[in-house]
Backbone as JSON Lines, residues from 0, in Angstrom:
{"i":0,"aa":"X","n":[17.94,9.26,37.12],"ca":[16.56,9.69,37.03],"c":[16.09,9.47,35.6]}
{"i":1,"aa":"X","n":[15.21,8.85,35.43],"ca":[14.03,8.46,34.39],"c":[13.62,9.15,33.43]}
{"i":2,"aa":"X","n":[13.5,10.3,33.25],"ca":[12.51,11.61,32.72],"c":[12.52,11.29,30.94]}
{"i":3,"aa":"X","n":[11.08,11.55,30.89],"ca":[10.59,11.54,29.53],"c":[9.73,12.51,29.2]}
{"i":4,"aa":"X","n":[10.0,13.67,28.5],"ca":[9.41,14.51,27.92],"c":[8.7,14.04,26.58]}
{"i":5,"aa":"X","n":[7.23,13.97,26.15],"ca":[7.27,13.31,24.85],"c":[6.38,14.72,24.17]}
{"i":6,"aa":"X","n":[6.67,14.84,23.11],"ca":[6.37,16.04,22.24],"c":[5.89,15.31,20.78]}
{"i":7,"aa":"X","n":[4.44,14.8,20.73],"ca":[3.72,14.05,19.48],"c":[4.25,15.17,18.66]}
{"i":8,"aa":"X","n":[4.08,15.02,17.05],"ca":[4.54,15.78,15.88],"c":[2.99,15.73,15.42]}
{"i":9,"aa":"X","n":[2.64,17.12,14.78],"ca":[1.18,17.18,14.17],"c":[1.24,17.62,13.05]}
{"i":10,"aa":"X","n":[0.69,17.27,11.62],"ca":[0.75,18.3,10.44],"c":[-0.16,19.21,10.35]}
{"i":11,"aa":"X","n":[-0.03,20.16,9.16],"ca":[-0.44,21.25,9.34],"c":[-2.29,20.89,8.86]}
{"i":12,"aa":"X","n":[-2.1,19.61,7.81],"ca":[-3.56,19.46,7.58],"c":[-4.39,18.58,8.84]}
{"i":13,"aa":"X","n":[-3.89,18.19,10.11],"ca":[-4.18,17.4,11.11],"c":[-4.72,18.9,11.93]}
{"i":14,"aa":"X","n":[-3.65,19.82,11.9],"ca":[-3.94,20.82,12.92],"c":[-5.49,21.43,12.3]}
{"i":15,"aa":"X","n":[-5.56,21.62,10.84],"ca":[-6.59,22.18,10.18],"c":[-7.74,21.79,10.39]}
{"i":16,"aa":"X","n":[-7.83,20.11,10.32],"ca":[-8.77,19.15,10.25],"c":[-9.58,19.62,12.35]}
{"i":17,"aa":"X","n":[-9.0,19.23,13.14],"ca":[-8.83,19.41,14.22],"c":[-9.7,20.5,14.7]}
{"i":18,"aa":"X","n":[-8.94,21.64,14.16],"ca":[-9.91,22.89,14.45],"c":[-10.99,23.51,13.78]}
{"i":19,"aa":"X","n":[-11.39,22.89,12.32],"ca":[-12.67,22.64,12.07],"c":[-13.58,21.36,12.86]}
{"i":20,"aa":"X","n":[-13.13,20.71,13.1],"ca":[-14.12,19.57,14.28],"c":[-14.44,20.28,15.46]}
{"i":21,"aa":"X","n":[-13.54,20.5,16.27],"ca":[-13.52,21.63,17.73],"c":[-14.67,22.71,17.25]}
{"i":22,"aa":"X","n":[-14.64,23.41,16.66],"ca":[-15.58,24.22,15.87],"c":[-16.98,23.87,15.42]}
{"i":23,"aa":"X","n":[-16.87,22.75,15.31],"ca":[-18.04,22.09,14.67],"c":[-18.91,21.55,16.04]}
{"i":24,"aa":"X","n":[-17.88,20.72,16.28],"ca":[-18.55,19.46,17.66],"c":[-18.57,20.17,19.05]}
{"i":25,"aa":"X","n":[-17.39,20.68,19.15],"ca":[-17.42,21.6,21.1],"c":[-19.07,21.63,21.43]}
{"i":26,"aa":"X","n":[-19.35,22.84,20.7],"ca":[-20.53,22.49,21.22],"c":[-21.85,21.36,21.96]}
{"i":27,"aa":"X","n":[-21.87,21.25,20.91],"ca":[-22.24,19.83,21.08],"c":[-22.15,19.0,21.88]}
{"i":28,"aa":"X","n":[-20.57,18.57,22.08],"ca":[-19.94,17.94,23.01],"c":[-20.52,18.03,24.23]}
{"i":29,"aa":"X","n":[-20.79,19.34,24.34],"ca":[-20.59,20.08,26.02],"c":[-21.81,19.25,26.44]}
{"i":30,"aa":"X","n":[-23.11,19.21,25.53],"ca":[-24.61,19.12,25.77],"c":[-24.49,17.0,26.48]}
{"i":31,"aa":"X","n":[-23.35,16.67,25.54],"ca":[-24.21,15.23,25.32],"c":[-23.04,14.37,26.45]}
{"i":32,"aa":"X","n":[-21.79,14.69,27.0],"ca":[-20.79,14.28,27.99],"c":[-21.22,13.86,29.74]}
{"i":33,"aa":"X","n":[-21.05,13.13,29.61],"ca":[-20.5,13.01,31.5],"c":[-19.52,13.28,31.97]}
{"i":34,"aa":"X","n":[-18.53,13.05,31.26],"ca":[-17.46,13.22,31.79],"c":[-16.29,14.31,31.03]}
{"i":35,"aa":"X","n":[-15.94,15.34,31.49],"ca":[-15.42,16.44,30.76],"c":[-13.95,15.45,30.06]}
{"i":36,"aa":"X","n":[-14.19,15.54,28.56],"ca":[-12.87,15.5,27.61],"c":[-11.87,16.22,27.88]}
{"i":37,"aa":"X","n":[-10.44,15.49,27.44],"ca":[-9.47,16.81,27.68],"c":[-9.76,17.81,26.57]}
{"i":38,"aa":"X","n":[-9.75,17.99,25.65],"ca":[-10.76,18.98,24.71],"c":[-10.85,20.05,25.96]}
{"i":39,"aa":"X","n":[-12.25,19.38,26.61],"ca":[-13.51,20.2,27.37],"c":[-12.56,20.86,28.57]}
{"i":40,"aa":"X","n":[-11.61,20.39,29.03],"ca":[-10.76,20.9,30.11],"c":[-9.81,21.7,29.66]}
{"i":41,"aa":"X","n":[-9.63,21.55,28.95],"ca":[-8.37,22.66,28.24],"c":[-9.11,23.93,27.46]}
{"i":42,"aa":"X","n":[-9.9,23.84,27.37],"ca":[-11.63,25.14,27.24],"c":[-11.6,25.68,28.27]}
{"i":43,"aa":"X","n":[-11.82,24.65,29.32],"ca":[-12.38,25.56,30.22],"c":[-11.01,26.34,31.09]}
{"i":44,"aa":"X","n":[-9.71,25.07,30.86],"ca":[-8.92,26.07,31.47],"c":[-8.27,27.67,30.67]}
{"i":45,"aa":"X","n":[-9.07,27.63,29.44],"ca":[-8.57,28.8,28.65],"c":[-9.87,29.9,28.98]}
{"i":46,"aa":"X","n":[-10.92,29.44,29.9],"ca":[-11.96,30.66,29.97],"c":[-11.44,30.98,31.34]}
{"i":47,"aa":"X","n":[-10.65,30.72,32.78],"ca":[-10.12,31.08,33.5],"c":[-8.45,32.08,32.39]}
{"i":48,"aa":"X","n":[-8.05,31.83,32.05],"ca":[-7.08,32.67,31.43],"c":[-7.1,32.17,29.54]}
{"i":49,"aa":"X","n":[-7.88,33.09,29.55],"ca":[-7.8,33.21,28.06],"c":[-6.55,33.25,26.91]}
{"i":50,"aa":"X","n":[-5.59,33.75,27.57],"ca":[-4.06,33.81,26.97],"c":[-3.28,32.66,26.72]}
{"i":51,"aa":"X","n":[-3.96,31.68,27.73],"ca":[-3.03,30.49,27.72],"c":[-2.48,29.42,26.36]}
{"i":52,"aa":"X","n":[-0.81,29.19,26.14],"ca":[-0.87,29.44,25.3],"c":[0.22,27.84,25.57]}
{"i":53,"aa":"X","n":[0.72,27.68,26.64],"ca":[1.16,26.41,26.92],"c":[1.04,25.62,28.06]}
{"i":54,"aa":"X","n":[0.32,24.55,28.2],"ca":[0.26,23.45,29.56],"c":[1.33,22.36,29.26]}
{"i":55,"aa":"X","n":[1.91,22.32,30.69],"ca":[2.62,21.42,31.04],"c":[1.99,20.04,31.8]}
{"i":56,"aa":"X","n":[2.15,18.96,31.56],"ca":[0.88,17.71,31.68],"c":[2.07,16.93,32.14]}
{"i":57,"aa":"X","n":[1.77,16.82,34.14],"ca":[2.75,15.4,34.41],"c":[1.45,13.94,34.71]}
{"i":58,"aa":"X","n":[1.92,13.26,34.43],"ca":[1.64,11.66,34.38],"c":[2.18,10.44,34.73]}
{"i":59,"aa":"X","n":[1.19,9.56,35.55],"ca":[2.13,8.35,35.7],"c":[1.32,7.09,34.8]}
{"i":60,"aa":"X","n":[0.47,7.62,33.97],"ca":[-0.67,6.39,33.5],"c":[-1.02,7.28,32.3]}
{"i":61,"aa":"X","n":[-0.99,8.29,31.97],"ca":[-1.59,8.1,30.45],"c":[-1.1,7.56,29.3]}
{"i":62,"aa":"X","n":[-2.21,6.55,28.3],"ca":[-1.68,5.96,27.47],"c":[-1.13,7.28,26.03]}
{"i":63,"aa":"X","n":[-0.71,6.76,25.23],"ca":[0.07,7.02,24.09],"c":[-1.71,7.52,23.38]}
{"i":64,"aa":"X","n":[-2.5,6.92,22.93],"ca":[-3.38,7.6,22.26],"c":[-4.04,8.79,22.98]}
{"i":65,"aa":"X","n":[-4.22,8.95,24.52],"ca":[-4.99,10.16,25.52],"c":[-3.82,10.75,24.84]}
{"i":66,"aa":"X","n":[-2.74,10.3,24.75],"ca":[-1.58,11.87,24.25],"c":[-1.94,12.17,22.93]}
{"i":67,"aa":"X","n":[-1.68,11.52,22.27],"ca":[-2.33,12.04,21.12],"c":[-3.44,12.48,20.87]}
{"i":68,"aa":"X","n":[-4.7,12.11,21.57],"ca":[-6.18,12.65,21.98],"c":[-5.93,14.33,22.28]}
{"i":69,"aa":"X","n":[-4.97,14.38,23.86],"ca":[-4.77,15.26,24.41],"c":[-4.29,16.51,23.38]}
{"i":70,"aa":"X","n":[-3.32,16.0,22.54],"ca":[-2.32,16.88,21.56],"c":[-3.27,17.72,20.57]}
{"i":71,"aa":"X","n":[-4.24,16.81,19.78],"ca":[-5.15,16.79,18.77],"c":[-6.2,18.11,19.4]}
{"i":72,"aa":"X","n":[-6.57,17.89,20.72],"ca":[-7.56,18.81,21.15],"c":[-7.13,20.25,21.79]}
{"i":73,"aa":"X","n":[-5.7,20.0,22.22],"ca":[-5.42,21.68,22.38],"c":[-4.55,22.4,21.66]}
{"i":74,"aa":"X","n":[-4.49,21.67,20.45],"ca":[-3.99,22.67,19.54],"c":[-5.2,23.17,18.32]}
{"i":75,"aa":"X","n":[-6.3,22.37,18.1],"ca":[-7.41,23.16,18.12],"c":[-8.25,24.08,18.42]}
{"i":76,"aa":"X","n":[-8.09,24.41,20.01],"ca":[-7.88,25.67,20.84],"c":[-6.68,26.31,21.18]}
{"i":77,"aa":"X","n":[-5.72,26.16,20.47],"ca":[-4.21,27.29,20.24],"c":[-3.39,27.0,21.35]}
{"i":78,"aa":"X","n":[-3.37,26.11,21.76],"ca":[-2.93,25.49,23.35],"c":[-1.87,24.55,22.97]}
{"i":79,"aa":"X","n":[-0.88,24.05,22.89],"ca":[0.43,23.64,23.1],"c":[0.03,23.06,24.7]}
{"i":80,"aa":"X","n":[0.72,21.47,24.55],"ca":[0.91,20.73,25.74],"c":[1.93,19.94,25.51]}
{"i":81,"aa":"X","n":[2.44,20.05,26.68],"ca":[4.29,19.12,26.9],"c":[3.76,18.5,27.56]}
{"i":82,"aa":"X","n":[4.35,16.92,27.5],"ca":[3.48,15.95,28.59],"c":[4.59,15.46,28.77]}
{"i":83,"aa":"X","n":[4.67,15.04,30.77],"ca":[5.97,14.81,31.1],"c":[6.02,13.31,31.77]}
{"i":84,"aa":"X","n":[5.96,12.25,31.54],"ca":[5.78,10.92,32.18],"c":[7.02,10.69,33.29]}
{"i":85,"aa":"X","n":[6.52,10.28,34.43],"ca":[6.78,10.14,35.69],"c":[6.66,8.64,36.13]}
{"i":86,"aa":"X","n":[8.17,7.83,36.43],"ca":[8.01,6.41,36.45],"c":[7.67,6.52,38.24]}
{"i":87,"aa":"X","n":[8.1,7.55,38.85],"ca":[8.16,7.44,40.62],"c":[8.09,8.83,40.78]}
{"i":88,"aa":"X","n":[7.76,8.77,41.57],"ca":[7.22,9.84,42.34],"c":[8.15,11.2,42.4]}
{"i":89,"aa":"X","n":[9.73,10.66,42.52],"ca":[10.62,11.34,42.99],"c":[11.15,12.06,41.86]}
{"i":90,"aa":"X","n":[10.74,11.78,40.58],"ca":[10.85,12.13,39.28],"c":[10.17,13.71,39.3]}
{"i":91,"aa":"X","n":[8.56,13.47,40.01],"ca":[7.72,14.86,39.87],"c":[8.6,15.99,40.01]}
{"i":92,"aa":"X","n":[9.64,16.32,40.89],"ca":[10.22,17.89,41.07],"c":[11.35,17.88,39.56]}
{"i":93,"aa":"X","n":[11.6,17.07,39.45],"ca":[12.38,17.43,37.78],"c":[12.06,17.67,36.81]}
{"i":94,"aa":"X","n":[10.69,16.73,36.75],"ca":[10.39,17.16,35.73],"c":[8.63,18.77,35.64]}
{"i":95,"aa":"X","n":[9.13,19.08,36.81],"ca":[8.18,20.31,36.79],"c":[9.18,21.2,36.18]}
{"i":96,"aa":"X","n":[9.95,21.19,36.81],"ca":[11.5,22.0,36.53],"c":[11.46,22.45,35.05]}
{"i":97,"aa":"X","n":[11.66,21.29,34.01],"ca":[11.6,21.34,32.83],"c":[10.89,21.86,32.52]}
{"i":98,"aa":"X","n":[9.52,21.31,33.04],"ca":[8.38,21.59,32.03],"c":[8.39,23.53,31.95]}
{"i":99,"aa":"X","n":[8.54,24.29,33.22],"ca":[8.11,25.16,33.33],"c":[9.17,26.18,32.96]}
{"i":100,"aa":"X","n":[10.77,25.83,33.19],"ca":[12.13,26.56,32.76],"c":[12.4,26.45,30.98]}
{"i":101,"aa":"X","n":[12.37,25.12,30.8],"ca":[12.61,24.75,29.29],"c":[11.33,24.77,28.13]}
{"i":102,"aa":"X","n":[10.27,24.49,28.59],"ca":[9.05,24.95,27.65],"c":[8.11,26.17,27.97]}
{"i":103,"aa":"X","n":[8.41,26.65,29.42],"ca":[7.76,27.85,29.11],"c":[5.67,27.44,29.79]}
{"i":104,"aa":"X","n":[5.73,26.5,30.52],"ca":[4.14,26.4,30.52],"c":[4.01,26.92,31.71]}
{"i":105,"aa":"X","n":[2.38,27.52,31.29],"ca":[1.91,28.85,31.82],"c":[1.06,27.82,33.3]}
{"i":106,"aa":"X","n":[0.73,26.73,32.79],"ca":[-0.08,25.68,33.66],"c":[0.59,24.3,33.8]}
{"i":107,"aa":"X","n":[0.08,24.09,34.74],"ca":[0.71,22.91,35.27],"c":[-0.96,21.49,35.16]}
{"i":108,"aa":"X","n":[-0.79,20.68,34.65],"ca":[-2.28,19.99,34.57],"c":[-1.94,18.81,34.99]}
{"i":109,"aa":"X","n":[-2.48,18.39,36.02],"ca":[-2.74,16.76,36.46],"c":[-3.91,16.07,36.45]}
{"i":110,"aa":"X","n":[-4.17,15.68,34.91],"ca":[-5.03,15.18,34.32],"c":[-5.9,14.01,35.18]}
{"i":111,"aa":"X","n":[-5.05,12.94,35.87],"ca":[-5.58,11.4,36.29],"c":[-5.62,11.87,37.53]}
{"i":112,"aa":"X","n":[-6.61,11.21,38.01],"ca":[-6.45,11.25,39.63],"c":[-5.98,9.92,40.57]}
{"i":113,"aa":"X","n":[-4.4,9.85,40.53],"ca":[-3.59,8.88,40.73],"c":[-3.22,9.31,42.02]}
{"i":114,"aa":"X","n":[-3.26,7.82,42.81],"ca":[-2.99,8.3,44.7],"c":[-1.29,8.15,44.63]}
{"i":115,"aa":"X","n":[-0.66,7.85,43.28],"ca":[0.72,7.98,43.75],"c":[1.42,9.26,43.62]}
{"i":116,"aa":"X","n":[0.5,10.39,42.6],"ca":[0.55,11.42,42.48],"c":[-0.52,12.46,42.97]}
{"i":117,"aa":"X","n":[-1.6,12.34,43.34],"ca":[-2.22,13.12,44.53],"c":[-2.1,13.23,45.83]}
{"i":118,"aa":"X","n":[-1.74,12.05,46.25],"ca":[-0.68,11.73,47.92],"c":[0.78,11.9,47.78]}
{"i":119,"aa":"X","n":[1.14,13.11,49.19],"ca":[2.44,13.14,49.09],"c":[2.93,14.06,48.65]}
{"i":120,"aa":"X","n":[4.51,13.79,48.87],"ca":[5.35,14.92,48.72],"c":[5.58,15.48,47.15]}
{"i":121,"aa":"X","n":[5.03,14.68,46.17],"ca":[5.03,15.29,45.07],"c":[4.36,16.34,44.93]}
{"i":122,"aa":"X","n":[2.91,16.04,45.49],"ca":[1.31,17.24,45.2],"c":[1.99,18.24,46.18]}
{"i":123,"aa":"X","n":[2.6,17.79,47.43],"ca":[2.65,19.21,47.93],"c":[4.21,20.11,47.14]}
{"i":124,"aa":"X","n":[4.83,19.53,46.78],"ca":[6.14,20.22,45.98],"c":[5.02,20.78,44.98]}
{"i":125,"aa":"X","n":[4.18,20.36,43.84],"ca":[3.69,21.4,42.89],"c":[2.56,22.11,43.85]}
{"i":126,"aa":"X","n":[2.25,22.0,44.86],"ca":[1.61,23.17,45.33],"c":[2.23,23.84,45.92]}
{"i":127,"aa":"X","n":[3.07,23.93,46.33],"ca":[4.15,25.12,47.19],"c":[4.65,26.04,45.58]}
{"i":128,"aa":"X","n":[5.5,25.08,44.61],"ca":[6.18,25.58,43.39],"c":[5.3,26.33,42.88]}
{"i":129,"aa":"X","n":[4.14,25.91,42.15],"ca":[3.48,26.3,41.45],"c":[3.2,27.67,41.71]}
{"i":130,"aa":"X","n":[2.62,28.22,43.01],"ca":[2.55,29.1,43.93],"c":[3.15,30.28,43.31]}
{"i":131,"aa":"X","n":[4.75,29.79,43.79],"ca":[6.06,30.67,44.02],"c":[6.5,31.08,42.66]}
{"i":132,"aa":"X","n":[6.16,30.19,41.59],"ca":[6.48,30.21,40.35],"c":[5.16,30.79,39.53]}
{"i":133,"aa":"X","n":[4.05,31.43,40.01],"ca":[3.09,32.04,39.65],"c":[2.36,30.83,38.16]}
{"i":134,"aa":"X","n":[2.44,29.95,38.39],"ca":[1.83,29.08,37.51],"c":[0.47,28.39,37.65]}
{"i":135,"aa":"X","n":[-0.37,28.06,37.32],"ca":[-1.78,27.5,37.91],"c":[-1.7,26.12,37.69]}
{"i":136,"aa":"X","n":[-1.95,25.38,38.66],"ca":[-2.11,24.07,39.12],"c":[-3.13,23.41,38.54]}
{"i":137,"aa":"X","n":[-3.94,22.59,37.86],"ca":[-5.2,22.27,37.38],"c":[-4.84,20.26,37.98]}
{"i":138,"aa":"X","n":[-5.8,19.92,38.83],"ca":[-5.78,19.15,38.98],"c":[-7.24,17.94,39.51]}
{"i":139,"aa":"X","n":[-7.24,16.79,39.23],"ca":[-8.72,16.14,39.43],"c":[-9.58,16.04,40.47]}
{"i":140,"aa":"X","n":[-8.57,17.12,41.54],"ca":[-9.96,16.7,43.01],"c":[-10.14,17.82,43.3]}
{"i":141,"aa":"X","n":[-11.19,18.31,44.0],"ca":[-11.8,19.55,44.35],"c":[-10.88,19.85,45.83]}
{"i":142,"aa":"X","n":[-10.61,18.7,46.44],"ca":[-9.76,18.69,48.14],"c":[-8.65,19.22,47.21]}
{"i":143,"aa":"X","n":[-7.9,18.92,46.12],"ca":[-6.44,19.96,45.4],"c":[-7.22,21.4,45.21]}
{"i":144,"aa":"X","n":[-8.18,21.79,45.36],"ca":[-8.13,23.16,44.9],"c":[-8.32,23.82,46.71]}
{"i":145,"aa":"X","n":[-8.92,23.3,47.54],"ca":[-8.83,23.62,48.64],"c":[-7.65,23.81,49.44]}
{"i":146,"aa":"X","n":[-6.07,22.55,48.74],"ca":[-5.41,23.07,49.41],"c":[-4.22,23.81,48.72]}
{"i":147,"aa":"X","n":[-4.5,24.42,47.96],"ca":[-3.86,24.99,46.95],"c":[-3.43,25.39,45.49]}
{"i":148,"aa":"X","n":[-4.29,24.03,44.63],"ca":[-4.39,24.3,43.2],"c":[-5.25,25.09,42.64]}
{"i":149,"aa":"X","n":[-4.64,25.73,41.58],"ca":[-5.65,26.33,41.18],"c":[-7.11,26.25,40.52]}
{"i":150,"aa":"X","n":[-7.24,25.28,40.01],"ca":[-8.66,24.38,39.66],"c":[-8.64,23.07,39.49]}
{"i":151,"aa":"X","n":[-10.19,22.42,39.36],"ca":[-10.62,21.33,38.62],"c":[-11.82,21.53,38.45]}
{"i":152,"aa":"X","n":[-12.42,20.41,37.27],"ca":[-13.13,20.31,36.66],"c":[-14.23,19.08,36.87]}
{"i":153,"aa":"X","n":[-15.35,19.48,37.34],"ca":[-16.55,18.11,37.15],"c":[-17.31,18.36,36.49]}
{"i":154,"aa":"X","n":[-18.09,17.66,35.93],"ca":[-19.38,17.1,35.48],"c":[-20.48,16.42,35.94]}
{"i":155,"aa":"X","n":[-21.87,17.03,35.47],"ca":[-22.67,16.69,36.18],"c":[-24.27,16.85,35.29]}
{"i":156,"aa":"X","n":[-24.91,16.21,34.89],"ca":[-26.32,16.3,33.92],"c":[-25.39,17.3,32.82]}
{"i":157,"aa":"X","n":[-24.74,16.74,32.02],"ca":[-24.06,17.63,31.05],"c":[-23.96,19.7,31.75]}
{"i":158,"aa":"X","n":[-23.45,19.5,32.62],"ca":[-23.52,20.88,32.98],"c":[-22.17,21.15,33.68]}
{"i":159,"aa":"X","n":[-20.82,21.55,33.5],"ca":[-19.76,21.39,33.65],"c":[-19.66,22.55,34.96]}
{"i":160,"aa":"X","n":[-18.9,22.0,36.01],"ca":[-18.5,23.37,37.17],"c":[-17.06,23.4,37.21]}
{"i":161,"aa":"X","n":[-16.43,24.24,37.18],"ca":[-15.28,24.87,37.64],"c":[-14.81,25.31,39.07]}
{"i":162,"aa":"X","n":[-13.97,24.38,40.08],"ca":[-14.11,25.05,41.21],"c":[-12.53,26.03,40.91]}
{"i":163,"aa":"X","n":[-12.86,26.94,41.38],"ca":[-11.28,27.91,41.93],"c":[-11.17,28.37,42.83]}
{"i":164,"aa":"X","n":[-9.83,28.24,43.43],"ca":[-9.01,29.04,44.11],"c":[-9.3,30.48,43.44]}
{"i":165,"aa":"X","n":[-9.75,31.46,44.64],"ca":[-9.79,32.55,44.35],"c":[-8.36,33.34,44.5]}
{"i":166,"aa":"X","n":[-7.61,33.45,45.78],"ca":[-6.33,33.19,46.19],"c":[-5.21,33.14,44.86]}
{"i":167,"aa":"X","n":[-5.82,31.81,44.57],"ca":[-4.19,31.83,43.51],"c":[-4.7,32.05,42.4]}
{"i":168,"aa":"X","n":[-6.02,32.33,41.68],"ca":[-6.31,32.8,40.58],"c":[-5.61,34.45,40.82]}
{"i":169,"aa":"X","n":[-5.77,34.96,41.71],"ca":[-5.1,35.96,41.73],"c":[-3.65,36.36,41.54]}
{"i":170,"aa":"X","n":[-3.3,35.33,41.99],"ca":[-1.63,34.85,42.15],"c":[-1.01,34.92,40.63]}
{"i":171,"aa":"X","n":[-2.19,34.27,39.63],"ca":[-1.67,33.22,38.59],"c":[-1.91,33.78,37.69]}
{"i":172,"aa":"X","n":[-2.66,35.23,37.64],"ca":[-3.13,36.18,36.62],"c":[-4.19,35.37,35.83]}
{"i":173,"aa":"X","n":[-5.09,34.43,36.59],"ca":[-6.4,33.81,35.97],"c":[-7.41,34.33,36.74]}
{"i":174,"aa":"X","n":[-8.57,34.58,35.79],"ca":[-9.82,35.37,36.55],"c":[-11.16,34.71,36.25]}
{"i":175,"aa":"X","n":[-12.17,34.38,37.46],"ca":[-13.29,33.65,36.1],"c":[-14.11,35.1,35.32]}
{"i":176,"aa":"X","n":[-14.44,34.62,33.77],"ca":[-15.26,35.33,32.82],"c":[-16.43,36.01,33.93]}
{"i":177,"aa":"X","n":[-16.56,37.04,32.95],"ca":[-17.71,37.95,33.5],"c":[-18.87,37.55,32.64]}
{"i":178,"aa":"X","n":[-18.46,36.98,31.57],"ca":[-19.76,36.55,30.85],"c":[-19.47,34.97,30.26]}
{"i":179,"aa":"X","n":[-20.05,34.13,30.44],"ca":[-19.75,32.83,30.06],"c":[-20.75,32.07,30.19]}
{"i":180,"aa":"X","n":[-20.8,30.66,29.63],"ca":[-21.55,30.09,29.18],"c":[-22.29,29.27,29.93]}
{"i":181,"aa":"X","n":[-23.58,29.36,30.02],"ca":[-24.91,29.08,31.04],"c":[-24.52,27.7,31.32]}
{"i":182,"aa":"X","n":[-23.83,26.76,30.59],"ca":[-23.61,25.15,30.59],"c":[-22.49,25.14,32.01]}
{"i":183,"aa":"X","n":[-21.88,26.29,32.56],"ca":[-20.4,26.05,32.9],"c":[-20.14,27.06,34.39]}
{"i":184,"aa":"X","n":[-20.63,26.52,35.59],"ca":[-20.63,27.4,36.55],"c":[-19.32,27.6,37.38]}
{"i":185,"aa":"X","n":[-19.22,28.31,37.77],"ca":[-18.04,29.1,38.83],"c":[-18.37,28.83,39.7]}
{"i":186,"aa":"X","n":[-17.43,27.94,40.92],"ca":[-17.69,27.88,42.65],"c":[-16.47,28.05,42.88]}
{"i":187,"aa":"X","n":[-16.21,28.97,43.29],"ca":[-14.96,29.89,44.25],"c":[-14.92,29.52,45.33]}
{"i":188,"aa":"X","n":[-13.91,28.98,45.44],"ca":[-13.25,28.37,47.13],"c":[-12.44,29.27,47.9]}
């Protein structure tokens, strides 16, 4: 079996730099996007659980800079991400394993919306696991939150929605905000 855990290295003036930009631009961002940044998704998955403090990220296609993109933007929001690259399919149950026994992540994120990893026995192994293992699922189709993940994220006239599982937000100790931001609506499935 294949498995590649990759863990980018950041300095402390990169992390600095980073979270004065996030600070600066987020905003901003939110107004002028079509398409939610990982930045913007790793926000919003921290206004469903505010605590979150590590995501676990499996992949069969992201390049080397989205990781570093990815890295750069959630440790600006205090977020730690392990990203776990997946050559086949059959790889997905090992390396959830890891991600969630050996680093500790609170979320599980399937960033791309790849039919070799949205079809199949992989999606349904992290939706059964995830479950059982009280972890939240974040993944790119709204049909994954219907049949068990715990969210995703669209965009639409710069106005971002959040669908959730009400079900396993409960499960997963994630709740949506009671007060949050007019740009960013809640549809509970």
């Amino acid at each position: 079996m294949n498995q590649k855990i990759s863990r980018p290295s950041i300095t402390l003036c990169e992390m600095i730099v980073v979270i004065c930009l996030c600070a600066l631009l987020f905003p901003r961002a939110l107004h002028s996007q079509t398409k939610p940044t990982f930045g913007q998704q790793i926000f919003l998955m921290k206004t469903l659980k505010p605590s979150l403090k590590k995501v676990g990220i499996i992949t069969f296609n992201l390049s080397d800079e989205e990781v570093e993109q990815m890295t750069h933007a959630s440790l600006g929001l205090g977020v730690k991400t392990i990203v776990a690259r997946a050559a086949e399919n059959r790889e997905i149950s090992g390396l959830y394993r890891k991600l969630i026994t050996e680093y500790n992540a609170e979320m599980i994120w399937i960033p791309e919306n790849d039919e070799k990893l949205i079809l199949g026995v992989g999606m349904e192994f992290l939706l059964s696991n995830s479950i059982e293992d009280k972890v939240g699922l974040c993944v790119p189709t709204r049909d994954g939150v219907s049949k068990g993940a715990l969210c995703c994220f669209q965009s639409e006239n710069n106005k971002f929605t959040v669908f959730v599982n009400q079900r396993i937000a409960a499960v997963v100790g994630a709740a949506i905000p009671s007060q949050h931001d007019s740009r960013i609506s809640y549809v509970v499935q």
